[in-house]
N, C-alpha and C positions, 0 to 999 in steps of 0.2 A: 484307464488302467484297471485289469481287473484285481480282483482283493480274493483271497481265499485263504481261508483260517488259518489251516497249519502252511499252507505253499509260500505265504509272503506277498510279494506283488510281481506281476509278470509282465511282461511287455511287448504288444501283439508284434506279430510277423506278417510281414507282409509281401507282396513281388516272392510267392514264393515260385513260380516259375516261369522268374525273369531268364533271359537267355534261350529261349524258345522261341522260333518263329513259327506261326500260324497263317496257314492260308486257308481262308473259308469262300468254298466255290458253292454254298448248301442255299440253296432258297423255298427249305421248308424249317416248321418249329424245331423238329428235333436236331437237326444239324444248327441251324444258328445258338442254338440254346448249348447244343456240346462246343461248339469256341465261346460261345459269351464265359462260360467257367473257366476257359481258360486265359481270357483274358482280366475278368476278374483275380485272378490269381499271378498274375502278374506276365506273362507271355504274352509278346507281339504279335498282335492277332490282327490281317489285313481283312477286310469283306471285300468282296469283287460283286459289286452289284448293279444292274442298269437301272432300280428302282429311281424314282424321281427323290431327289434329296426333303424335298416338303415332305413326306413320308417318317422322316424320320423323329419328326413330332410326335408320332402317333402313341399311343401305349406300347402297343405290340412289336412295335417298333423296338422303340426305349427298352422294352424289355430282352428285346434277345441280342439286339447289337450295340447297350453301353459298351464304352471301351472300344471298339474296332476303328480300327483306320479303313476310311473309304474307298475303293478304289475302281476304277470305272477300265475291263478290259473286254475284249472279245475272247472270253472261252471257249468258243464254238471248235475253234480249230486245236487238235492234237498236238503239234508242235508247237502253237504258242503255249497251248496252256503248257506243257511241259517244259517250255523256258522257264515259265513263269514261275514254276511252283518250285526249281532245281535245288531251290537254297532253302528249301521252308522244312521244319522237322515235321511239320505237320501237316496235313490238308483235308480238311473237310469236303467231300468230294460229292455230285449231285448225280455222279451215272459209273455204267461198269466202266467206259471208257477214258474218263478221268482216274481211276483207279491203275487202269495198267500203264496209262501215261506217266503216273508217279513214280508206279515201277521200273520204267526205263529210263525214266529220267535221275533217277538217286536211288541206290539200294536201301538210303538209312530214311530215306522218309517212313512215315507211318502214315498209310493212308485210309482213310475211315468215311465209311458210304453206309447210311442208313436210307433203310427202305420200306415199302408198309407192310410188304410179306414176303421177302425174300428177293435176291436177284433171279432166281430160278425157282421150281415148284408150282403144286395146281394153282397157287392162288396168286404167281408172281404178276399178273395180268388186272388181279382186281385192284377195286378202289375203294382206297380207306377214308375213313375220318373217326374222330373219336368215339364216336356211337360204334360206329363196325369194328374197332379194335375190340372194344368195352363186350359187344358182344359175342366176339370168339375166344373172352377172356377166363368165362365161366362164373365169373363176379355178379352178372346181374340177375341173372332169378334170386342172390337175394336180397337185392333189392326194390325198394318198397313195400307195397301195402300188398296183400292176400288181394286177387282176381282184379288186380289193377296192371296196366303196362310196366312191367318192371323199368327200372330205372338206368340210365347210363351214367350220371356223374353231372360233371359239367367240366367245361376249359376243355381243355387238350391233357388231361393230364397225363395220359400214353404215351404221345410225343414229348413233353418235354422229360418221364423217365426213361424212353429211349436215348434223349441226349446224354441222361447221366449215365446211360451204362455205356452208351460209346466213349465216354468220356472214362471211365475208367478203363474200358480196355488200350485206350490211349496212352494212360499212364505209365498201365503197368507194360507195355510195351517200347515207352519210354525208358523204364527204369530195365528192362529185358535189355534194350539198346545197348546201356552202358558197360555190358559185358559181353554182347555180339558183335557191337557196332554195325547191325546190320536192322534196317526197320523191317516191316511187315503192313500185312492189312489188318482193318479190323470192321469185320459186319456184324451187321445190328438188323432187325428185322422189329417194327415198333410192334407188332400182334402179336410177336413172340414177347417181347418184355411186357405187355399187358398182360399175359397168362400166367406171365413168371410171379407177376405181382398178389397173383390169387391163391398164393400156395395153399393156405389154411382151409381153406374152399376146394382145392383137388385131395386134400387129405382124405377126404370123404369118402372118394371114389376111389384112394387108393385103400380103405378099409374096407371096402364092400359093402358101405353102409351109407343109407341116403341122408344128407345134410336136414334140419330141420327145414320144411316148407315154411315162404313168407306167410305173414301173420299181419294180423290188423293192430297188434298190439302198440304202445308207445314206451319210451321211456323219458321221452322230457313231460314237464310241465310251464306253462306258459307262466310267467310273474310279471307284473305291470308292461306286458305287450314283448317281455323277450324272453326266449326257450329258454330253461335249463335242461340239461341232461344229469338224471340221477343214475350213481352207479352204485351197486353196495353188497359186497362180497358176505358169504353164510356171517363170516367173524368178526365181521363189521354192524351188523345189527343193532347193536345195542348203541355204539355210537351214533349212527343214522337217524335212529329216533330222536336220539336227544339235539342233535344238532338240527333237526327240524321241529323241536319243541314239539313232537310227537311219543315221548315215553309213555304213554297211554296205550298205544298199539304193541309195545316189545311183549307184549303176554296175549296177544291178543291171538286168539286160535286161527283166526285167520292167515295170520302172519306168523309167528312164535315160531317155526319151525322152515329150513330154505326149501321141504317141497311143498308145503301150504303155499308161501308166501311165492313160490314162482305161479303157479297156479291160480292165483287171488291176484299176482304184479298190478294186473290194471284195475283191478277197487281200490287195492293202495293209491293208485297214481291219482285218480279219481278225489279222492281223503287228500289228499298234501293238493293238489289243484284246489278243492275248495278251502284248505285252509290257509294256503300260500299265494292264492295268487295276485293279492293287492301287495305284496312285499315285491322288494325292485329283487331284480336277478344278481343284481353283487354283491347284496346281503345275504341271500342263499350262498352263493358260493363260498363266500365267506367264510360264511358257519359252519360248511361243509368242510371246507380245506382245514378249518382249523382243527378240526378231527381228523386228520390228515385220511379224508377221506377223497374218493376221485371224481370230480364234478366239471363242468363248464360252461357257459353259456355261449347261445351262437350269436358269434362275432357278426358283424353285418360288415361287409365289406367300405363302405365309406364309410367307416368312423376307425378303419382300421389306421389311418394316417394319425390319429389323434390318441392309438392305444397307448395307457400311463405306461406299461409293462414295456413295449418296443422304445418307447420314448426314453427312460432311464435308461434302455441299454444303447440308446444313440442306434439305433434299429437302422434309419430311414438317411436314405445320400441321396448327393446329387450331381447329376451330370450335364453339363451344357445348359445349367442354369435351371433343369426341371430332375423333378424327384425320380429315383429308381428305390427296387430294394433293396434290402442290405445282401450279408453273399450269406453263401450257400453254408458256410461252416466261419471258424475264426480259429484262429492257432497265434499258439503267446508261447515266450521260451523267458527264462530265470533273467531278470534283472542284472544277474552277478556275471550271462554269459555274455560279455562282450565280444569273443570272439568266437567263430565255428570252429566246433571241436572235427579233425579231423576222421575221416569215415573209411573204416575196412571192408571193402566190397564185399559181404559172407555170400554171393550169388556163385561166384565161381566161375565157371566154363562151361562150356558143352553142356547147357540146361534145356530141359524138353517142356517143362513150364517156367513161363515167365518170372516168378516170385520162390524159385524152388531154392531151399535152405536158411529159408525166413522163419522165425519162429514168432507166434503170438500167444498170446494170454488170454484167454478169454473167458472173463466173467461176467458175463451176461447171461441175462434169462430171458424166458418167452419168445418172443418174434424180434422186433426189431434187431437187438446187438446181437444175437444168433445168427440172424443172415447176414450180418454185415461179414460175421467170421466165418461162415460157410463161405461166403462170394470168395475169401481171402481163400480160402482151405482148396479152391476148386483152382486159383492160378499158382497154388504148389508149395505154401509154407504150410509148418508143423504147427498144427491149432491145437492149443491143448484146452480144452471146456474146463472151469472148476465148477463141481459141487460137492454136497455133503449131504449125509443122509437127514441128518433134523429140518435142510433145507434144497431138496434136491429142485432142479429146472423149473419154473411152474408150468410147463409147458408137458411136463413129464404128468401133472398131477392140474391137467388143465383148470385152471381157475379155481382152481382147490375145489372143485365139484367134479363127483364122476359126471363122465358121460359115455355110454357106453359107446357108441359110434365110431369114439375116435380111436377105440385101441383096436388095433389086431386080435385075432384068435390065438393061441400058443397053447402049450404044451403045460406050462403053468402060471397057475391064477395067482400066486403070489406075487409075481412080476410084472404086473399091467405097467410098471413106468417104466419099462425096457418097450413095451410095445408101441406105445403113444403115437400116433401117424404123423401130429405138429412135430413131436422134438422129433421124430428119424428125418423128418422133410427136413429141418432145420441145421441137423448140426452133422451134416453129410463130409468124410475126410476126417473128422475130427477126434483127438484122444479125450476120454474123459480121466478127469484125474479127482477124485474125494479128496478135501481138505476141508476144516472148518477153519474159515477164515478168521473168528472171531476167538481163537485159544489161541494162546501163547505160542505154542509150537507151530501149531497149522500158520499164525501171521511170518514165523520168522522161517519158515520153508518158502510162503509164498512169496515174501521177501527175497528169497536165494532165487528161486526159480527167475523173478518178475527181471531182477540185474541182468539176467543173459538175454533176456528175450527182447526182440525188435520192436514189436509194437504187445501194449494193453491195452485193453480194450473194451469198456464195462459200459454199462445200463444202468448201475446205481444211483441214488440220491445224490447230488451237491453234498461233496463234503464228505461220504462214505471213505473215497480210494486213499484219502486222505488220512484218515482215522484208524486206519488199518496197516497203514505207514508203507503204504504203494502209489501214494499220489507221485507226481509228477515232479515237485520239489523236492521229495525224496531219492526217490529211481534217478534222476539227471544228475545228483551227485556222484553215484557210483558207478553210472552209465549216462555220458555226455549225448550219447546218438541214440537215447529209446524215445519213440514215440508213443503217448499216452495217448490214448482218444475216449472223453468222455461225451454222453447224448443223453441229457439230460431235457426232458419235453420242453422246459423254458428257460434253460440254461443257466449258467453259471452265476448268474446275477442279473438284480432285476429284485422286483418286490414279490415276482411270480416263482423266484426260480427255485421254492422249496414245494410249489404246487406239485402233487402226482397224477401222473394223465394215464390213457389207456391210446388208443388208434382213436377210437371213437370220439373222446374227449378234444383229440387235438383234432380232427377231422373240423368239429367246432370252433376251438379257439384259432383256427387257420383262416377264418369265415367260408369255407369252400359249404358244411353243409346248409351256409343260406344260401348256397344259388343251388340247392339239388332240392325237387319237393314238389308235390303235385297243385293244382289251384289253387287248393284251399288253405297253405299258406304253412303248413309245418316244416321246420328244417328236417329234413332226412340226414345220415350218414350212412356210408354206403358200408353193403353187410360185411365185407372183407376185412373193411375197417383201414383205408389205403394205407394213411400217414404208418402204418407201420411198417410193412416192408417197403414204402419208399424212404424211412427213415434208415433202414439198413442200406439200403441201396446209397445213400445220401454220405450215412460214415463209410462207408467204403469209397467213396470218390474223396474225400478225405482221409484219408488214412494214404491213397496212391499218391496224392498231392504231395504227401510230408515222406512219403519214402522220395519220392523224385527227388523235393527238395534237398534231403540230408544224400544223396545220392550227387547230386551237380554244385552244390555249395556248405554239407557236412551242419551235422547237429543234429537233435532231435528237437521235441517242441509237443506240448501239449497242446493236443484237437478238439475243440469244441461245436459239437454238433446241436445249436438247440432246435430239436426237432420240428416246432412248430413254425419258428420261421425258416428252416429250409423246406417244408412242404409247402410255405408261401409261394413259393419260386414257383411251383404249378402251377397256380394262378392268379399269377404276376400280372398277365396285361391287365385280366379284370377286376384286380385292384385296385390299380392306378385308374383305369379309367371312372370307375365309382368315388373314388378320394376326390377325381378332379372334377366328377360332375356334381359331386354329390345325391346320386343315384342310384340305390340299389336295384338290379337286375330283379322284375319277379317272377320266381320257377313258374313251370308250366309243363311240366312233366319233360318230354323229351325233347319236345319244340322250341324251335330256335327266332328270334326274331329278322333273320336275317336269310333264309332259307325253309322252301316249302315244298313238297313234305319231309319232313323229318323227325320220325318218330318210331315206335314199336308195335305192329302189327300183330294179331294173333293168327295163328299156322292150324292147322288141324292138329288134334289130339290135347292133353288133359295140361293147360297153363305152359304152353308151347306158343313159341315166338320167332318172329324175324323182323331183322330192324333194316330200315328203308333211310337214306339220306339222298338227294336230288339238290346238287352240287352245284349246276348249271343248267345252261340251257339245253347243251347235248345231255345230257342226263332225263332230264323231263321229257325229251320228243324219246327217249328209251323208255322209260314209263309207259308211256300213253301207249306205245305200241307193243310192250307185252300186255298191259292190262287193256284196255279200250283204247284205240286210235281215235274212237270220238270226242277224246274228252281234249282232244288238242283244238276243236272247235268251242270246246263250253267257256264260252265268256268270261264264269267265275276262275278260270284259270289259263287263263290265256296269258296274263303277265305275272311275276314274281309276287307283288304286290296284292293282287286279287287273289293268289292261291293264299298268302300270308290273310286275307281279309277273309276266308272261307275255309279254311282246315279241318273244320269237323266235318264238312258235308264231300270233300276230298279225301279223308280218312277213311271214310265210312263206305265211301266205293271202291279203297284201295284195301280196305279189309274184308269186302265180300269175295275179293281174288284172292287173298293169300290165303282167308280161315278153310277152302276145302284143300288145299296144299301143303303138302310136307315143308317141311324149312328149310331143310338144306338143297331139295330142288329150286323152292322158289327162289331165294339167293343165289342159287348158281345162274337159273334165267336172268335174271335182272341184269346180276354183273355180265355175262355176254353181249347185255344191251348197252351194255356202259354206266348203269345204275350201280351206286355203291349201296351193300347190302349182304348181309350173313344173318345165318342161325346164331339165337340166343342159344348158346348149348347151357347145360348142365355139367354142374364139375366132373361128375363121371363120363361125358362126353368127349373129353378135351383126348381123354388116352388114345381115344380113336380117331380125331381129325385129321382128315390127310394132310393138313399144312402144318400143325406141330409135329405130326411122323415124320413130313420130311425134312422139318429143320432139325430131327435129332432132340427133340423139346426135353422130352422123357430118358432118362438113362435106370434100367433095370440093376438095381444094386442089392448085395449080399448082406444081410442081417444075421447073426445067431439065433435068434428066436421067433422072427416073423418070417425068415426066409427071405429067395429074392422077391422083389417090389419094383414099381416104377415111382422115381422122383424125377420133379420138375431138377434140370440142369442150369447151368447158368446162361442167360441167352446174347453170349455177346461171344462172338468167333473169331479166334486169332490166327490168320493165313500158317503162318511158321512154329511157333509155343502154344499151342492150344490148353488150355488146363485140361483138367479131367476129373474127373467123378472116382473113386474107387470103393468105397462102403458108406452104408446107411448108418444113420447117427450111432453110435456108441450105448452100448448098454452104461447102466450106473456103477462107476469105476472099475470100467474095463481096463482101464491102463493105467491105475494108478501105481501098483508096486513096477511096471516099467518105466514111468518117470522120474518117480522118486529116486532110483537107481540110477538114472542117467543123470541126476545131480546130487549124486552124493550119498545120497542115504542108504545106507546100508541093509545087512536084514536083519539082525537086529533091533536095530532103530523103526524100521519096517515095523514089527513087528508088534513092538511097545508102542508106534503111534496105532495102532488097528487096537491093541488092547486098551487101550486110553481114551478109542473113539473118535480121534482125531480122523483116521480117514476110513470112518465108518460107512459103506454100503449099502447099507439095508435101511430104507427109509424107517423114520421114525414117528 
């Protein structure tokens, strides 16, 4: 049961999309991975697979088809499968031709085919894997260390957030259903939701200014053999010292000041290494949190079965007598609702997007909960953004440090947080409205406002929406059908769940950056900082869940996303299998144990790259014969094993071919040969790639102040209700005296809250 202060006790929900039939024809990650959520979630989810049933032992296994019903058919043929699927509201589909078999078979199915770059386009030909995604994503130049192979990641984790964004456009094509009564399709291209995932990173190139180059620098330090990562904002100083038993250094010229002390970062690090590093890592953190500062140590994947934090919150289930993770999100509704409050369908008729005349709430800041309401904003509900000038977006006023790269040029300097490139990328569709939440008046507007509206949707601390008297016990009294969604990094309970995290931080406490890192043994996080927009991406599959459900069975329900265990779900199989061997995976840059070569090559010209993955055996006899046809004679590689026993001295003749070559030629040879393989592009690369030009990646939208720009879209495509794009984020309360008026407040009242400050403008 969960407990929360002011809300009482709630009682989770479950089977919320019982009454759904699935049929999953997918026999790759990201397709099995979009039914496993839905069968998690309580719809009948069948698999059709001819795999060997002993298979389903496996991790990888367990992880993507808990929950399905088995089922052993011949899909090959058209008419059956389109018997097959006649009844199903759903189907996971593996080819175009499964697709229009859906189509003929039932109008109301929704049928959904992910791909690795499109059904059509230059690149619909090539072959993917997570390296090739990661590399046309723009994310990895900045990853890793200065004049080293930049990094890819680890897992799959492309494909399994292509399953969640087919999976929302599932949803909300579900929930479109219920007032069309007609289905549709829904595609997914997984290179496109790897690009989508590096907004912060195409900001760059959409300001005309180069991202910082990787660097040698650190920010953890090692304590009795495990990383911490320190984080510590200019206004946080003085506590950082003292929770490191470092007040000796807050005057210290070195540091004393945040641009000494960025410039000096690695002396300091160097100073707290030798004076910390015989202290264990959970004393640090400790120390840290308790200054509610943002820290964390990297998780190692087997021990992650045995974590106190997941363990209190009943984290870890089981299925068929072996362990899986826990889900994706959790939703709990009031004790006192024993019954489903009846639901007034506000969608209407004849709608051109799917969610059009939805209204949300949206008080969130920075990345995560900003694109969960972007993603909402682009399938057609009215996103209204709160801020206030004493505390406007931090994303407007990134990391409370300038930096000048990320703003746009404009007409005037007074106004750099209208220009920001993160908040326009982020809060695209959206109204802003000034309020201070924390005044009397500003709480009981947001009150008026929060009643009408379908879903809220915040970023805040445990315990905040509450205090403010918009939590979820409150709003359900006065509106039985609103949905609340909190994403709280370690959720709503737990010993952890008043810890503050960053991307970076949970990137760690997820264990993902101990399997990313080169020999020598430090955890990397990757520089985008994933766990953030896959945590928006995460409440937004959440958030479609609880409109379906209040849509087919009525009520609303508060959503709990804790962020760090839904980016587990990334790298699920390789948890489970670490728990059960008791063996952590150790990095090795880009190389895989399992597969040879597979790595990052250098391209001619200045920290230019192309990544090479050799899949198979037809992929290696492609190799050899664009590079040397001799080397299918050399001994040291003649089987999988010998090239896995010899990789540096195989690299090292696979990089004398690529370093006099451009990257996007030699990628394009390779894959002709059957070799999967792309240019590591640059953020500013991406505007120009012919495979996001053709999926539409980019949509050019209208700004008051910066003019038009290109912004990443959303990359999941609806046959019938497509959402749509139509302006760049919102200046700072552009639209406040039009919403205020649309609930009431008058101009007077108007008038008196702007004199009083309440929905003051102009940062302060």
């Amino acid at each position: 049961m969960l407990q929360t202060s002011a809300s009482g006790s709630l009682r989770r929900v479950s089977e919320m999309l019982q009454g759904l039939t699935v049929f999953d024809a997918s026999n790759e990650v990201a397709g099995r991975f979009c039914a496993r959520l839905m069968a998690d979630n309580g719809a009948g989810v069948t698999l059709s697979t001819s795999e060997e049933v002993s298979s389903a032992s496996a991790p990888t296994w367990r992880h993507l088809n808990a929950g399905k019903r088995l089922e052993s058919w011949d899909i090959s043929d058209q008419q059956i499968f389109g018997e097959r699927v006649r009844g199903s509201d759903i189907v996971i589909c593996n080819s175009s031709w499964q697709v229009q078999a859906c189509r003929s078979a039932n109008e109301r199915i929704i049928a959904v085919l992910i791909t690795p770059f499109g059904q059509q386009g230059p690149y619909s030909g090539w072959r993917g894997t997570e390296v090739i995604y990661q590399a046309l994503s723009g994310s990895m130049p900045n990853n890793g260390k200065a004049a080293m192979p930049p990094l890819y990641g680890c897992g799959d984790r492309a494909s399994y957030a292509a399953g969640v964004m087919a999976y929302c456009g599932a949803m909300a094509a579900v929930v479109e259903r219920g007032v069309s009564q007609k289905g549709q399709n829904v595609d997914v291209a997984i290179a496109e939701v790897a690009a989508a995932m590096t907004t912060g990173a195409v900001a760059f190139g959409y300001s005309g200014k180069a991202p910082a180059a990787r660097t040698t620098a650190q920010t953890m330090i090692c304590c009795s053999g495990e990383w911490v990562l320190l984080w510590c904002y200019p206004f946080q100083w003085e506590d950082f010292c003292i929770a490191l038993d470092a007040i000796d250094l807050y005057d210290d010229p070195r540091f004393a000041e945040q641009g000494e002390r960025a410039v000096n970062w690695q002396m300091l690090l160097e100073i707290l290494q030798d004076r910390l590093g015989d202290r264990t890592a959970d004393e640090i953190v400790a120390k840290l949190r308790g200054r509610k500062l943002i820290t964390a140590k990297s998780e190692r994947p087997s021990q992650m079965g045995d974590n106190p934090h997941l363990n209190a919150r009943g984290y870890w289930q089981e299925h068929d007598g072996r362990r899986v993770l826990g889900p994706l999100f959790r939703a709990y509704r009031s004790e006192e609702d024993t019954e489903n409050s009846p639901f007034d369908n506000r969608l209407g008729s004849e709608i051109a997007s799917p969610l059009s005349r939805l209204r949300v709430f949206d008080l969130t800041t920075a990345w995560a909960g900003p694109m969960a309401g972007r993603y909402l904003a682009f399938l057609g509900p009215d996103v209204i953004h709160v801020e206030h000038a004493s505390k406007p977006d931090l994303w407007r006023h990134h990391r409370q440090v300038y930096n000048d790269a990320l703003y746009v040029e404009g007409g005037n300097p007074e106004r750099r947080y209208n220009r920001n490139a993160l908040f326009n990328s982020q809060n695209i569709n959206k109204r802003s409205l000034c309020l201070d939440l924390k005044s009397p008046e500003g709480a009981r507007i947001a009150k008026q406002i929060a009643e009408h509206c379908d879903v809220i949707l915040t970023n805040f601390t445990p315990g905040t929406l509450d205090r403010l008297g918009i939590g979820y016990k409150a709003l359900s009294q006065l509106n039985p059908n609103v949905i609340v969604c909190e994403m709280p990094a370690f959720g709503l309970s737990g010993p952890q769940r008043d810890a503050l995290a960053v991307g970076a931080t949970m990137e760690m406490a997820a264990a993902m950056s101990a399997m990313v890192g080169y020999r020598e043994g430090t955890p990397t996080t990757t520089g985008p900082h994933l766990p953030d927009p896959i945590g928006g991406l995460n409440a937004t599959a959440a958030i479609l869940t609880a409109l379906v459900h209040r849509q087919m069975h009525g009520g609303g329900q508060l959503v709990e996303v804790a962020q760090v265990e839904a980016a587990m779900q990334y790298v699920g199989a390789e948890l489970l299998e670490a728990i059960e061997t008791g063996v952590d995976r150790v990095p090795d840059g880009n190389r895989l144990a399992h597969t040879a070569p597979h790595d990052v090559f250098p391209a001619s010209g200045l920290d230019q790259w192309v990544a090479i993955a050799v899949l198979d055996d037809v992929a290696w006899y492609g190799l050899c014969q664009v590079i040397n046809p001799g080397l299918m004679q050399d001994s040291r590689f003649a089987q999988l094993e010998s090239r896995l026993a010899h990789q540096d001295a195989l690299c090292e003749l696979i990089s004398a071919w690529t370093c006099t070559r451009n990257k996007r030629d030699a990628a394009a040879t390779l894959q002709a040969a059957g070799v999967a393989a792309a240019p590591v592009l640059e953020a500013s690369e991406m505007f120009d790639d012919p495979f996001l030009a053709d999926r539409g990646a980019f949509a050019v939208l209208p700004h008051p102040e910066v003019g038009p720009r290109p912004y990443h879209t959303v990359p999941v495509r609806l046959s019938r209700t497509p959402g749509v794009d139509r302006v760049a984020g919102p200046c700072l309360g552009e639209h406040t005296d039009v919403v205020l008026a649309e609930f009431g407040v008058d101009a007077a009242q108007r008038q008196c809250l702007a004199a009083r400050g309440v929905t003051n403008a102009l940062p302060t």
